[in-house]
N, C-alpha and C positions, 0 to 999 in steps of 0.2 A: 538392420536387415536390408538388402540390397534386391530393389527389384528391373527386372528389364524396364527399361527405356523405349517405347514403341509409341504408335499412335493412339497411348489410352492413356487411363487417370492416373496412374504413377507419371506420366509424365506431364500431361497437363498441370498436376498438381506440382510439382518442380521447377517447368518455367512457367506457366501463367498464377495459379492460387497462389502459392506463397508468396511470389513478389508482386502480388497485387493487393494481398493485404496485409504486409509491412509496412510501417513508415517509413517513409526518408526513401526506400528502396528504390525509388527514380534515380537518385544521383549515384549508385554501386555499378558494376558489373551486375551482379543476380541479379538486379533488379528490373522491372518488367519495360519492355523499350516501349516509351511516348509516342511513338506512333501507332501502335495496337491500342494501350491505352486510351488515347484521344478518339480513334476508331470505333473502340468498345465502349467510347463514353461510361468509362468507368472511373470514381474520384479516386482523390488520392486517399490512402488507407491514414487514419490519424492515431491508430494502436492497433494492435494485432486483435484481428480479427476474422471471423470467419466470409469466405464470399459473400453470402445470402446477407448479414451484416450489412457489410459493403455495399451494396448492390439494393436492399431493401431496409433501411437502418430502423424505420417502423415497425416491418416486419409485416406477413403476408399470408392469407387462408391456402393452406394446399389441399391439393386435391388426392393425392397421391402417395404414398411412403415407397419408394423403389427399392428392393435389394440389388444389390450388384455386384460383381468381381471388378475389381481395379487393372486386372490384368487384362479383361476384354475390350478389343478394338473398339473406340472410344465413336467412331461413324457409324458401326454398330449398335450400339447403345444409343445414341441420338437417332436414328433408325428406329429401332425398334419403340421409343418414348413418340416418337411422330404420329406413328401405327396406332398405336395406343389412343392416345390424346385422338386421334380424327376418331376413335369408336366409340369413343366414352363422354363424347361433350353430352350425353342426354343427363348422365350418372354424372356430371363434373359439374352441371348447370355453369359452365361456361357458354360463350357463341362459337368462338372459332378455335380450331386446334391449338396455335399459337397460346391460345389464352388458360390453357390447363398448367397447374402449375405440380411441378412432382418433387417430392425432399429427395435431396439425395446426399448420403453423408457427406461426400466430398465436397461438396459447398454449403452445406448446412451448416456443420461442426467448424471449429477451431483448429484447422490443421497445425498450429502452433503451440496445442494444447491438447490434444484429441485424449490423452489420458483423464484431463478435467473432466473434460465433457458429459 
């Protein structure tokens, strides 16, 4: 299935998730450019995985389960999680907005896999 390309999670999920959590994907074309990487201080993927994986390999209490459309502008939706997060630190027993954490399939799941899942 083929979805537009804009400033949301089909696209995010194209060039930044997947070749951030393949192996080897540094040294490809697709693969995510070491400067964002290094930036994002994000490691190198050592099997396909999903983001949150990646990014939390422990693994982490959320505060949140998000539904979402992949097709809405992706400033948006970081937008509207910000809003959110600053009303709800009482209900998140978080301190600062920053510190709410929300699942979101997109980086939760195995985009390499999302049928397992």
């Amino acid at each position: 299935e083929i979805h537009a390309l804009g400033p949301n999670l089909y696209a995010l999920d194209r060039f930044v998730i997947r070749p951030a959590t393949t192996p080897g994907s540094a040294s490809t074309e697709e693969g995510l450019d070491e400067n964002l990487r290094s930036r994002a201080r994000l490691p190198e993927a050592r099997h396909h995985c999903s983001y949150s994986e990646l990014v939390n390999p422990e693994g982490v209490r959320v505060d949140f389960f998000v539904s979402h459309w992949w097709g809405h502008p992706f400033a948006d939706t970081m937008s509207a999680l910000e809003n959110w997060a600053g009303h709800s630190l009482a209900k998140s027993g978080r301190a600062e907005p920053r510190d709410v954490v929300f699942w979101l399939c997109f980086l939760a799941l195995n985009q390499h896999c999302v049928e397992d899942e």
